[in-house]
N, C-alpha and C positions, 0 to 999 in steps of 0.2 A: 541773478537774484537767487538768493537761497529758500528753497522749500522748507513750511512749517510743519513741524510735526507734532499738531493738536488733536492728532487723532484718539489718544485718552481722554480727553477731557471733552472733547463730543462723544464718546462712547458713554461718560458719565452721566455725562447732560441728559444723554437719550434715556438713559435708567431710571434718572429722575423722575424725568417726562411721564417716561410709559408705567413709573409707581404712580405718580401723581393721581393719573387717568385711571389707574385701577383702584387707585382710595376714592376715585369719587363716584366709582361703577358698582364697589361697593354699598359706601352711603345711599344711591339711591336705589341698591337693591332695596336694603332691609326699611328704607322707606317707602320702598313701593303700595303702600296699603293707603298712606295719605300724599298724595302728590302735589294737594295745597295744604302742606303743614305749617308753612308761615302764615299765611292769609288764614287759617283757621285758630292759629296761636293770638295774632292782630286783632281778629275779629273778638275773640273773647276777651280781650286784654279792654279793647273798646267798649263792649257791652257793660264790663267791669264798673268800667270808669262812670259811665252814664248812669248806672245803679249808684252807684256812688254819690254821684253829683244830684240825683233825685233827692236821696236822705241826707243833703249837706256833709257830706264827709264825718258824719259823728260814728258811725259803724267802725267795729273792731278793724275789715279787713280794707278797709280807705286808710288807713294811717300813713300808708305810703306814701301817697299823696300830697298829704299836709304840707312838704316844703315847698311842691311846684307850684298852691295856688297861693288867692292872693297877693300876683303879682301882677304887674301895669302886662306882663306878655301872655299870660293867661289868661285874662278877660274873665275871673274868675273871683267874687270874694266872697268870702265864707267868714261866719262870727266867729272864732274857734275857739272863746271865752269856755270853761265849765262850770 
């Protein structure tokens, strides 16, 4: 049986690897200040929306909105006549 010699290409593999692991050692360096930066982006993304859904979506900054409701999966309808 003949020996492979894929030792480059796990030598690269591993370079990957160990950049990989250091791009993510980084990101959560310089995120170390909020360690629930999703769950706090989420949360106000939520609150957003509930502000929203209080004044019927007629505010400037709901207009995003506008295409998700008013459908049978939103459970959602709004007069959106002006």
């Amino acid at each position: 049986m003949k020996e492979s010699h894929n030792y480059a290409h796990v030598g690269y593999s591993m370079i990957v690897v160990s950049a990989s692991l250091a791009a993510i050692g980084l990101i959560a360096l310089f995120m170390a200040d909020d360690v629930l930066f999703s769950d706090t982006m989420s949360r106000d993304n939520t609150a957003q929306f509930n502000e929203c859904k209080k004044n019927d979506f007629k505010t400037d900054d709901c207009e995003k909105y506008l295409d998700r409701i008013n459908t049978e999966i939103s459970g959602i309808y709004v007069d959106l006549g002006d």
